[in-house]
N, C-alpha and C positions, 0 to 999 in steps of 0.2 A: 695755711690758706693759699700760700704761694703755690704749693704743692697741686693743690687742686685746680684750680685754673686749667691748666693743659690739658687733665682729665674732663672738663665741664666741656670746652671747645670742640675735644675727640668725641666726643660724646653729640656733640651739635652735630658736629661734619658728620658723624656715624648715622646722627638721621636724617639729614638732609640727603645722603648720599643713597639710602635707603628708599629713599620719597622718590628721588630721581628716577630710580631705575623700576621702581614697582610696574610702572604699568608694562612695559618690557619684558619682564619676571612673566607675568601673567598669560602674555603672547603666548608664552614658548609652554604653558602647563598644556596636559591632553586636553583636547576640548569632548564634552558629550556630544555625541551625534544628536542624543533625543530636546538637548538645549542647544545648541551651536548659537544662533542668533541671540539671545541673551547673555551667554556665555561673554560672545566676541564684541557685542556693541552696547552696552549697559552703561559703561562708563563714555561713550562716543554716541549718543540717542540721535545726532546731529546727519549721520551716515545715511546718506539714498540707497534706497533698495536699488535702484540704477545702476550703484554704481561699486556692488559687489557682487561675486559670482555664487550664483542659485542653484543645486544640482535640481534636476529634474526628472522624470519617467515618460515616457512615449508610451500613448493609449493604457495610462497605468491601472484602468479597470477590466483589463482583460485575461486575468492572471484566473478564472476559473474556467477559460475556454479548455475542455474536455474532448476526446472523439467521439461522447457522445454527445458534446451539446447541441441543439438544434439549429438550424441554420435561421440567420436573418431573413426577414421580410426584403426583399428587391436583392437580395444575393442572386450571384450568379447561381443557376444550376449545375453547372459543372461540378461543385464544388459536392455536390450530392454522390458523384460517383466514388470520390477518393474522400470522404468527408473524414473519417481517423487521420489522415495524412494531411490534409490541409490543414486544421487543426494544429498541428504542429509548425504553421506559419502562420499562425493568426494571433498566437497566443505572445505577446513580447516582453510578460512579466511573470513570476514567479509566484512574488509577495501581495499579500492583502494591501490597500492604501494603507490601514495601519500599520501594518509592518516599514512600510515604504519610508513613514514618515518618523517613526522612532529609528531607524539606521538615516536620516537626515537628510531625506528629499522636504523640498521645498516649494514642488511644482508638479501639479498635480494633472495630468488629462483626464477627463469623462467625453465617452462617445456617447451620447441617450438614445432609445429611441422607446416605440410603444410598443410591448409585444401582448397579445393574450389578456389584455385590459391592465397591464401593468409594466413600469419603465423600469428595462433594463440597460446595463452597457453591452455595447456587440463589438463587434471587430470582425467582420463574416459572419461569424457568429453568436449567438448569443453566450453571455459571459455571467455577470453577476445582479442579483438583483439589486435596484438602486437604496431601495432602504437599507442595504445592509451597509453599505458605501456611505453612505450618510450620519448612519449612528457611528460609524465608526470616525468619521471628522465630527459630532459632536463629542466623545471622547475624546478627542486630540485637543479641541480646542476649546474645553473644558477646564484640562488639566493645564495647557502651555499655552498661555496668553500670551505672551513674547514670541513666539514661535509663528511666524506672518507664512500662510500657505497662499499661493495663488493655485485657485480652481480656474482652468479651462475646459467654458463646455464645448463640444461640438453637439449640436441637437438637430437630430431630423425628427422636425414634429411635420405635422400634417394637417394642422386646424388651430387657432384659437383655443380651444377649448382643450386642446393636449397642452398647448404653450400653460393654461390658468393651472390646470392639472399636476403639469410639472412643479409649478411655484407653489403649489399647496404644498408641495411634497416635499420640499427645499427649505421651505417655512416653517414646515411642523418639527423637521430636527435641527435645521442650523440657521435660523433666521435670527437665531439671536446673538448668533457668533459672526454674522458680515457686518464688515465695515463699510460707510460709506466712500465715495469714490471722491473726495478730499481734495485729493491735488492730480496734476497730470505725473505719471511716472519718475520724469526729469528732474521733480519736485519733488516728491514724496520721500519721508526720511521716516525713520523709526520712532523715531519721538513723536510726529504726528501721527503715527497709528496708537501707539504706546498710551498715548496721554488723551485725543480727540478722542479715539474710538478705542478707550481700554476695554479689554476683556471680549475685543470681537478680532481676533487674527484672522479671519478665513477673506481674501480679496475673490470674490467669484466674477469670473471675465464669461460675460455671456451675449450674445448678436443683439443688437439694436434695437429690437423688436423690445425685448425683454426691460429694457428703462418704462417703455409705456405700464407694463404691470407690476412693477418697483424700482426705485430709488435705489436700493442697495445694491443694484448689480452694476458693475463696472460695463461699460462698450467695449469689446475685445475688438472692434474695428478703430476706436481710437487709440486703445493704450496698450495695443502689444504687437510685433512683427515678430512673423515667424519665417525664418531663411529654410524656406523647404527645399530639398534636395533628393535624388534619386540616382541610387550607385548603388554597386555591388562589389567595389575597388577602392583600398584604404587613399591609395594616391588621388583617386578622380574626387572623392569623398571630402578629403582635408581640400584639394581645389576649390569646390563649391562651394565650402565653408567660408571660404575668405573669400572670391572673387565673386559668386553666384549674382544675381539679379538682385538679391538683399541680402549679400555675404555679410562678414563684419568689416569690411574695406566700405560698404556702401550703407549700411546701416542709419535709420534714424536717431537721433538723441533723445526724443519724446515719449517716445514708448517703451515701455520691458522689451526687451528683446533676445529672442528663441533662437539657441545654435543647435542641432540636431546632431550627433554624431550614430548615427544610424542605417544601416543597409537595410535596403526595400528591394523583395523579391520580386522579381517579375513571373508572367505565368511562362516563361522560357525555364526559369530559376527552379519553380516547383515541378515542370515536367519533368526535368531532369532529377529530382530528386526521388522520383516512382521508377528510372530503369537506368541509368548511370552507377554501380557500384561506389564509385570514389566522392560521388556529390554529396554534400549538405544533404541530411535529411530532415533540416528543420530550421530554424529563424535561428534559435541558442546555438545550434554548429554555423549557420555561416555568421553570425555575429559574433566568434572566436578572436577573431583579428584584431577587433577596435578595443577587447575589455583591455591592452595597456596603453590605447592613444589618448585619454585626456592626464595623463602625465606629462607625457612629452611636449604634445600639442598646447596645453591649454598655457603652458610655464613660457613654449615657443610664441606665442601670440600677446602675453602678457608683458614680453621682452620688448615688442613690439609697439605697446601703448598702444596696441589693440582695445576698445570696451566691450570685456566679456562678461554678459550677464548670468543668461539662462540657458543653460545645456542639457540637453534630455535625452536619453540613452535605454536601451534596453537592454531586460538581465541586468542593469544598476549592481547587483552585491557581487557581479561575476568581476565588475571593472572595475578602476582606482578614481571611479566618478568621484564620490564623498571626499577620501580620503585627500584628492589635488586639490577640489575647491575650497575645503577649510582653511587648508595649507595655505592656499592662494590668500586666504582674506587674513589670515596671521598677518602674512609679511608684509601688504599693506598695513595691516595695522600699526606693526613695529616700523615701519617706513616712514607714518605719517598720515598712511591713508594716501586716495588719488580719487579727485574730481578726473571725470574723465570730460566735461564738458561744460 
C-alpha cells in the first residue's frame, strides 16, 4: 500500500499537468483553413470578432472578368478600345467566393449592379452572375455554421424597385443564413452569434436604405471603416496604412474595421502597360510586391498594439494573407488573448 501511494500522486500530477497545458497543445496543432474560427475559438465563445484578425478579398466577385466580358453600364468608353487589356486590371481575384472561403477568407466584397434585367457583380466590367454568388454562400453556410462571413455590398441600384429586386434575390438563397445585427462590432463575440443566431453565419453589411426593406441587414455606414488608400509604392502603401485619414493609428473602436493592402492602378499605370516593355501588364504583375507584406507587416503592427482586424488583398492564395492571420490569432490565443479596447 505504501508502495503505491507515490504511484497514485504521479499519476495525479501526470493529469493535472496534462489539464494544464492542453489548451496550449491545441494552439500549436495545424489549423483548417475551411474551419479556422471554430477551430481557434470553441473553447473561448467569449472572443470579439473586433478583436481578431479577418483575412479578406478586394472586389472578391470579380474573378470571371474575361476579355470578353462586356463592359459595365456608365463605364468609361475608353475602356472599349483596349477592352482584352483592361480586363487584366479589372479582374483582382482568381477564385470563386467559394473557393475564397474554404482556403479561409472571412470577408467578402460584392459590387451589384443591374445588367440586361438581371444583377450581376462588375468591376468595369461585368463579372459573375449574382445567383451564382449566392448559392454558392448558401453552400458555405450550410455546411459551416461556425464560420462568421461578413458580406459587403457595394450596390448601385437606380430605383426602389431594383433595391426590392435585389432583396428578393438575397432572400430566396440566403435569407435564412443572416444574422441579425445584435450588437455593435465592439461588442459582438462569437458566442452571441453561435448561440443568438445559430445556424445563421452570413453578417451582410449593406447602405441604410436597405434596414427600411429588412431587419437582417447590418448599416455598413454604422458598423464598419474602411481605411482606403491609393499607391502603387510598397513604402507610401504601408504609410497609409498606419497614418492615412483612418489609418490604424486613427481608427474607430466601434466598428469592424478594413486595412486594405492593395495597389490601385491609375490610367497613367495602364497606359503604360499598352507601350512600355518593362511595365505590369496587369493588376497580378503589379500586385507581385505586397504577396509577402502581410508577414512582415501585420507581426510589425501587432508588436505595436496596433488593433488589426480586417485586411483585404488581392490574388489572396498568391500572398502569406491566410497563412499570418491564423498565426496571428494562435499566439493571442496562447498569450491569453488581447482586448484591444
Amino acid at each position: 500500500m505504501v508502495i503505491c501511494k507515490p504511484l497514485k500522486i504521479r499519476n495525479i500530477l501526470t493529469f493535472l499537468l496534462f489539464y494544464l497545458i492542453s489548451t496550449p497543445l491545441w494552439c500549436h496543432k495545424k489549423i483548417s483553413t475551411e474551419n479556422w474560427m471554430k477551430n481557434l475559438y470553441h473553447k473561448l465563445p467569449e472572443t470579439r470578432l473586433r478583436d481578431i484578425l479577418i483575412p479578406g478579398t478586394n472586389n472578391s466577385d470579380s474573378y470571371k472578368i474575361t476579355n470578353s466580358s462586356p463592359l459595365a453600364p456608365k463605364t468609361n468608353k475608353f475602356f472599349l478600345l483596349k477592352k482584352g487589356a483592361v480586363s487584366n486590371w479589372t479582374r483582382t481575384q482568381n477564385l470563386t467566393i467559394l473557393e475564397q472561403l474554404k482556403k479561409g477568407i472571412r470577408y467578402v466584397e460584392l459590387n451589384l449592379m443591374k445588367y440586361k434585367g438581371e444583377f450581376f457583380s462588375v468591376n468595369g466590367l461585368i463579372s459573375v452572375n449574382l445567383n451564382v454568388v449566392l448559392k454558392e454562400l448558401h453552400m458555405w453556410a450550410a455546411k459551416h455554421p461556425y464560420e462568421i462571413v461578413l458580406i459587403n455590398a457595394n450596390l448601385n441600384l437606380q430605383t426602389l424597385s431594383e433595391a426590392k429586386g435585389l432583396h428578393r434575390a438575397i432572400s430566396k438563397h440566403i435569407g435564412q443564413f443572416l444574422a441579425f445585427p445584435l450588437l455593435p462590432p465592439g461588442l459582438l463575440t462569437f458566442k452571441d452569434l453561435w448561440t443568438k443566431e445559430k445556424g445563421r453565419p452570413l453578417i451582410f453589411l449593406a447602405p441604410p436604405s436597405f434596414k427600411k426593406i429588412s431587419p437582417r441587414y447590418w448599416n455598413k455606414k454604422k458598423v464598419i471603416q474602411l481605411n482606403k488608400t491609393n499607391s502603387r509604392n510598397k513604402k507610401d502603401l504601408l504609410e497609409q496604412t498606419l497614418y492615412g485619414g483612418s489609418g490604424l493609428f486613427n481608427q474607430g473602436w466601434s466598428k469592424f474595421y478594413v486595412s486594405e493592402l492593395i495597389f490601385k492602378p491609375n490610367a497613367k499605370t495602364i497606359i503604360k502597360s499598352f507601350f512600355e516593355n518593362g511595365a505590369p501588364k496587369s493588376l497580378f504583375q503589379l500586385s507581385k510586391p505586397l504577396n509577402n507584406v502581410p508577414g512582415k507587416s501585420i507581426s510589425y503592427w501587432l508588436e505595436k498594439d496596433l488593433s488589426v482586424n480586417i485586411i483585404k488583398m488581392n490574388f489572396f492564395e498568391k500572398t502569406n494573407l491566410i497563412a499570418t492571420c491564423l498565426e496571428a490569432n494562435k499566439k493571442s490565443l496562447i498569450e491569453g488573448g488581447k482586448n484591444w479596447h
